[in-house]
MMTF fields as JSON, N, C-alpha, C and O atoms, coordinates in Angstrom:
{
  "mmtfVersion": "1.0.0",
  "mmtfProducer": "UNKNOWN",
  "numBonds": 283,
  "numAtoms": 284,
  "numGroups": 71,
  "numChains": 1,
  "numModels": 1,
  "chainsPerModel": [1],
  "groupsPerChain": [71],
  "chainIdList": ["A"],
  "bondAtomList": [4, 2, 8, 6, 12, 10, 16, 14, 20, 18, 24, 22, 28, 26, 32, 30, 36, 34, 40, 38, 44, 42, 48, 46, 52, 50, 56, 54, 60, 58, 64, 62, 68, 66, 72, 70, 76, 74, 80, 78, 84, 82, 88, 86, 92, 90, 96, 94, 100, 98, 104, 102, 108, 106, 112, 110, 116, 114, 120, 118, 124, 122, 128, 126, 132, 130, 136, 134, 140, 138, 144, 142, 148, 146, 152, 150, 156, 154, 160, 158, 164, 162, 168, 166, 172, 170, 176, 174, 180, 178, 184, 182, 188, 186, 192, 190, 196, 194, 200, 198, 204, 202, 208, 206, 212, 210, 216, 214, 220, 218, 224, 222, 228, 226, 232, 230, 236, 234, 240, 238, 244, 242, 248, 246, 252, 250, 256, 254, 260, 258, 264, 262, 268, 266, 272, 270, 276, 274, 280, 278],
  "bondOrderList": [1, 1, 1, 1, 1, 1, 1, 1, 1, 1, 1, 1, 1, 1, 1, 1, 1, 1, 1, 1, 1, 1, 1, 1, 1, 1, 1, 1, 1, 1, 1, 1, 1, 1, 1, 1, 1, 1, 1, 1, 1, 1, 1, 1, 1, 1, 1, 1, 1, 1, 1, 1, 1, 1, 1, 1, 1, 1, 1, 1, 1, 1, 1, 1, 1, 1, 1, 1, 1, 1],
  "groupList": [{"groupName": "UNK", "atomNameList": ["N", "CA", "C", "O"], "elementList": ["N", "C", "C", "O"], "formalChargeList": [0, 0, 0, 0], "bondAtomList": [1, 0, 2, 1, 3, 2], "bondOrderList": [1, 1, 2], "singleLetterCode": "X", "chemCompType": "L-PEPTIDE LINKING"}],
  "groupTypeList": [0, 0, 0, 0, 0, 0, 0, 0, 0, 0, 0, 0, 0, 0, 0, 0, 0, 0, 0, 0, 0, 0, 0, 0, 0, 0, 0, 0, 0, 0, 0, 0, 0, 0, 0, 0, 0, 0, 0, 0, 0, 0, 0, 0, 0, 0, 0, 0, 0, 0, 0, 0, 0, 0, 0, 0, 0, 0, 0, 0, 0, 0, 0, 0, 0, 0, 0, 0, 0, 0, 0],
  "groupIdList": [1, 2, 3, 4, 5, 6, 7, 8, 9, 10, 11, 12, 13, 14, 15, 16, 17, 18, 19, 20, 21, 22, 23, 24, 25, 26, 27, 28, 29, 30, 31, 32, 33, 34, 35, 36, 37, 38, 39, 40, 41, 42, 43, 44, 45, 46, 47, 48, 49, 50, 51, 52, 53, 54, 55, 56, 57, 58, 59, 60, 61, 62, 63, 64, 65, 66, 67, 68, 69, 70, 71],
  "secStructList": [7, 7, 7, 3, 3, 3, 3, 3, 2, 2, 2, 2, 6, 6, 1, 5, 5, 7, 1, 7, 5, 3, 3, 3, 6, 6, 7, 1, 7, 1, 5, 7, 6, 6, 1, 5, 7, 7, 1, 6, 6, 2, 2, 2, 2, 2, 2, 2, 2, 2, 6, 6, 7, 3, 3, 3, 1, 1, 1, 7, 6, 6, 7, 1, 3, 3, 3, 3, 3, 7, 7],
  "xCoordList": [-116.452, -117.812, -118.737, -118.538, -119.869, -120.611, -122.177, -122.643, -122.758, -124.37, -124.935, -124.519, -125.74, -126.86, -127.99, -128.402, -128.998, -130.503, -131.123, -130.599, -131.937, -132.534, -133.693, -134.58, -133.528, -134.598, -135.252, -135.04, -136.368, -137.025, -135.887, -135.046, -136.379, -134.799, -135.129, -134.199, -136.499, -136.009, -135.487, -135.252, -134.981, -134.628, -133.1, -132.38, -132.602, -131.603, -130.187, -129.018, -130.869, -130.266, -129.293, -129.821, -128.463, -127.2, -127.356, -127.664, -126.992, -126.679, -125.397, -125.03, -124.945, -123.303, -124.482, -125.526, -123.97, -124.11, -123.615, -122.497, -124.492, -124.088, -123.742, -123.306, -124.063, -123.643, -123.025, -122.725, -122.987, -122.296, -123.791, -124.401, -124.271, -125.187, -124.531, -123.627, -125.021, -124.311, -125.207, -125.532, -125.529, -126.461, -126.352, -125.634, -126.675, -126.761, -127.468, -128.617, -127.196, -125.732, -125.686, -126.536, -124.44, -123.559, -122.296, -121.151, -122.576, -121.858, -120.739, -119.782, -120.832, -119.662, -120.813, -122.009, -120.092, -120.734, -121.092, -120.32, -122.372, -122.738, -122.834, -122.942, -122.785, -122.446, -121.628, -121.903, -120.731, -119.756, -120.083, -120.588, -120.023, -120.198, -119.238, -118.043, -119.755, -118.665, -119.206, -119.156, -119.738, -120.06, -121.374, -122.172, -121.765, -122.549, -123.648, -123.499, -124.849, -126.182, -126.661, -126.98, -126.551, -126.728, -128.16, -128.531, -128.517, -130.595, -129.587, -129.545, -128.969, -128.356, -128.224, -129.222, -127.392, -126.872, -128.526, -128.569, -129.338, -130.689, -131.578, -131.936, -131.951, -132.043, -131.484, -132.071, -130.067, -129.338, -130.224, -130.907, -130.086, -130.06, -131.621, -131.958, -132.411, -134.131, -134.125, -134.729, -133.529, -133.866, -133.741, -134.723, -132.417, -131.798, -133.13, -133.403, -133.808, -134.656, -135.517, -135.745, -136.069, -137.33, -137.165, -138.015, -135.79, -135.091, -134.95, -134.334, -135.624, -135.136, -133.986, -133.858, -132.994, -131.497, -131.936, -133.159, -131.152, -131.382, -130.514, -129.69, -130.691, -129.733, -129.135, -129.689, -127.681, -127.18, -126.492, -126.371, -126.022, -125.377, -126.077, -125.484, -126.979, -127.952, -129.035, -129.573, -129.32, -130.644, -131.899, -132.659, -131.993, -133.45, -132.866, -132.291, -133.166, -132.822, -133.907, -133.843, -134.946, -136.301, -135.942, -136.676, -134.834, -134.22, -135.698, -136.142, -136.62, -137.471, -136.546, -136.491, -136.007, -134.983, -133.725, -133.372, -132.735, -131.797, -131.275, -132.106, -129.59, -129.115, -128.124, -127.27, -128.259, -127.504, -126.47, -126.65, -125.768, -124.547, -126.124, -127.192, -126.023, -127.023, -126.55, -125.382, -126.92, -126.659, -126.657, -126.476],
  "yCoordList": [-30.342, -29.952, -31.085, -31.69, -31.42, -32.285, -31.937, -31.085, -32.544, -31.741, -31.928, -32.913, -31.264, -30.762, -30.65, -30.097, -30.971, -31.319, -30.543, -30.501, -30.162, -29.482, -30.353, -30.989, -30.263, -31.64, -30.9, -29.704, -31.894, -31.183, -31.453, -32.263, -30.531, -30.628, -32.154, -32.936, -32.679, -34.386, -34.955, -36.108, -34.67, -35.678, -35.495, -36.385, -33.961, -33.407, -34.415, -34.548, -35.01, -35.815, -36.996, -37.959, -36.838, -37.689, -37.993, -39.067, -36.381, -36.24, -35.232, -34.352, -35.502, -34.201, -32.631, -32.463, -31.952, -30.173, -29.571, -29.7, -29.062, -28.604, -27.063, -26.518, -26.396, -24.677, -24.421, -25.273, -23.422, -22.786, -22.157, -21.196, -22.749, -22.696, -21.87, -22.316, -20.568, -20.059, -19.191, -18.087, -19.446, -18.925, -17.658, -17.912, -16.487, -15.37, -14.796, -15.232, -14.198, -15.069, -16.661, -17.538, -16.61, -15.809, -15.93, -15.613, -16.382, -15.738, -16.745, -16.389, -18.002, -19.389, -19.789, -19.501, -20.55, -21.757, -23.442, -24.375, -23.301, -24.659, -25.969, -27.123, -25.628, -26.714, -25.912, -24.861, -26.753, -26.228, -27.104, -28.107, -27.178, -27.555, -29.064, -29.05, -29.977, -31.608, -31.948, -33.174, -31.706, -32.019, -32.231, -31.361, -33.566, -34.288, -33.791, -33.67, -33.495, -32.78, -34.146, -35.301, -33.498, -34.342, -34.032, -32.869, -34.575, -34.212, -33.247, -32.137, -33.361, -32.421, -31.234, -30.523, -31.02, -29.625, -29.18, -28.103, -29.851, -29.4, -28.909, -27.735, -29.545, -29.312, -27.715, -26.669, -27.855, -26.421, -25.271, -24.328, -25.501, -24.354, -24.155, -23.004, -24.834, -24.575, -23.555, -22.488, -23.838, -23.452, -22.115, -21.386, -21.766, -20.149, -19.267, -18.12, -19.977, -19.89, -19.124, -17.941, -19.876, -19.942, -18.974, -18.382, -18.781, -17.701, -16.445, -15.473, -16.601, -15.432, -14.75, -13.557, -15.869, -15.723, -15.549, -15.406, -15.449, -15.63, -16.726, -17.155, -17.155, -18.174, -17.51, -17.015, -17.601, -16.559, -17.955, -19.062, -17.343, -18.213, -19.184, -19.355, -19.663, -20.613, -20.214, -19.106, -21.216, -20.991, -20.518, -19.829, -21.299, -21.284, -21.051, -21.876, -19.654, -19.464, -19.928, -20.227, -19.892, -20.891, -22.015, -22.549, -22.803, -24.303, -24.677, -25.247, -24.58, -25.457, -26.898, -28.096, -26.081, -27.176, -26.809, -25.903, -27.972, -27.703, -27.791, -28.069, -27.511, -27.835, -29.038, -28.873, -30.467, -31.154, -32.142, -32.257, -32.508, -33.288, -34.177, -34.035, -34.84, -35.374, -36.807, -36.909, -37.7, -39.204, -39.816, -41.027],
  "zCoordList": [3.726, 3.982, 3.57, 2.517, 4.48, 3.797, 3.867, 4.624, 3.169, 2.57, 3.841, 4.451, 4.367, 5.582, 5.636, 4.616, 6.535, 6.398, 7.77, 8.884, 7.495, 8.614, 9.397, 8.826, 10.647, 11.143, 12.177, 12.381, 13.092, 14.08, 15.676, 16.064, 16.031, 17.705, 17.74, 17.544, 17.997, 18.936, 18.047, 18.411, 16.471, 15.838, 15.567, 15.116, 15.968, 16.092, 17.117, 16.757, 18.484, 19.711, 18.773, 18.217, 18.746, 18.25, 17.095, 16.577, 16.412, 15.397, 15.167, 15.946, 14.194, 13.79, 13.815, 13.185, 14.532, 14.638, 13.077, 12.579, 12.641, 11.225, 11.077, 10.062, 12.458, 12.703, 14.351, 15.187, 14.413, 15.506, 16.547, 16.077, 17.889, 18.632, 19.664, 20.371, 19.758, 21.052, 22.038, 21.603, 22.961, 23.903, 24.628, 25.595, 24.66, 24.926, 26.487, 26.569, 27.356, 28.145, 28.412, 28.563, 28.397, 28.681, 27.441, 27.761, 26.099, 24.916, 24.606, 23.918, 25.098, 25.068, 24.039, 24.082, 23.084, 22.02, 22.916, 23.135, 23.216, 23.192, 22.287, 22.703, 21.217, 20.092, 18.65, 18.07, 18.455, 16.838, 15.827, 16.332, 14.637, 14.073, 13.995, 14.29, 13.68, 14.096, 15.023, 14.928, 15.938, 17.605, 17.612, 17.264, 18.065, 18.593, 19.536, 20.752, 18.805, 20.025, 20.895, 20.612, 21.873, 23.075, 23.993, 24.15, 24.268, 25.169, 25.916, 25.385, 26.745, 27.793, 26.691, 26.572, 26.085, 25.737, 24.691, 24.097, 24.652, 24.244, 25.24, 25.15, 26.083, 27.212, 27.657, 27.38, 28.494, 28.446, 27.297, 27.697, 26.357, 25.75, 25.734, 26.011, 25.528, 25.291, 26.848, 26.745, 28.111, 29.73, 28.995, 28.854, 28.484, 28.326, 27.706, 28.059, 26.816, 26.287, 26.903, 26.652, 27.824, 29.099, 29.91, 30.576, 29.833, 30.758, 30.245, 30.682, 29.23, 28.443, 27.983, 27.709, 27.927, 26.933, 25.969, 25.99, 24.422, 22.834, 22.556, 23.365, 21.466, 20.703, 19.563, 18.582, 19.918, 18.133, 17.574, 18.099, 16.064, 15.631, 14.569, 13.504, 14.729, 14.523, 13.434, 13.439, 12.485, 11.649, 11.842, 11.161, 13.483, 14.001, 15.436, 16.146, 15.713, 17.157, 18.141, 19.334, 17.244, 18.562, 18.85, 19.682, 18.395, 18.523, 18.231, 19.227, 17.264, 16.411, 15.922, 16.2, 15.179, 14.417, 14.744, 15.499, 13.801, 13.908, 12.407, 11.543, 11.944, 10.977, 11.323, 12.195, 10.516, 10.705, 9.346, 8.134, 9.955, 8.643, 8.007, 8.601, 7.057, 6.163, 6.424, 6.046, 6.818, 7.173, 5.829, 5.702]
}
């Protein structure tokens, strides 16, 4: 395990995923923890958003922020 920092989403883009992001529908994990946030899979998930999906899993389901590994 390593210590974790909570940041704002644009600062989140290629950084280590520090929780489990999973978008509601359709209920697959878009990011695990170890795995690399990417503009795309930010992107993806903010639309679900818009769309009126939820985000489970996650600290901040508004994808305000994120939780990430601590550099």
């Amino acid at each position: 395990f390593s210590p974790t920092e909570t940041v704002a989403a644009d600062k989140a883009v290629d950084r280590l995923c520090a929780e489990l992001i999973c978008p509601y529908p359709p209920g697959i994990p878009v990011l695990m923890p170890g795995e690399i946030i990417t503009s795309k899979a930010l992107e993806y998930l903010q639309q679900i958003l818009a769309d009126g999906g939820k985000i489970t899993g996650c600290s901040d389901p508004t994808l305000q922020t994120f939780n990430v590994v601590r550099q």
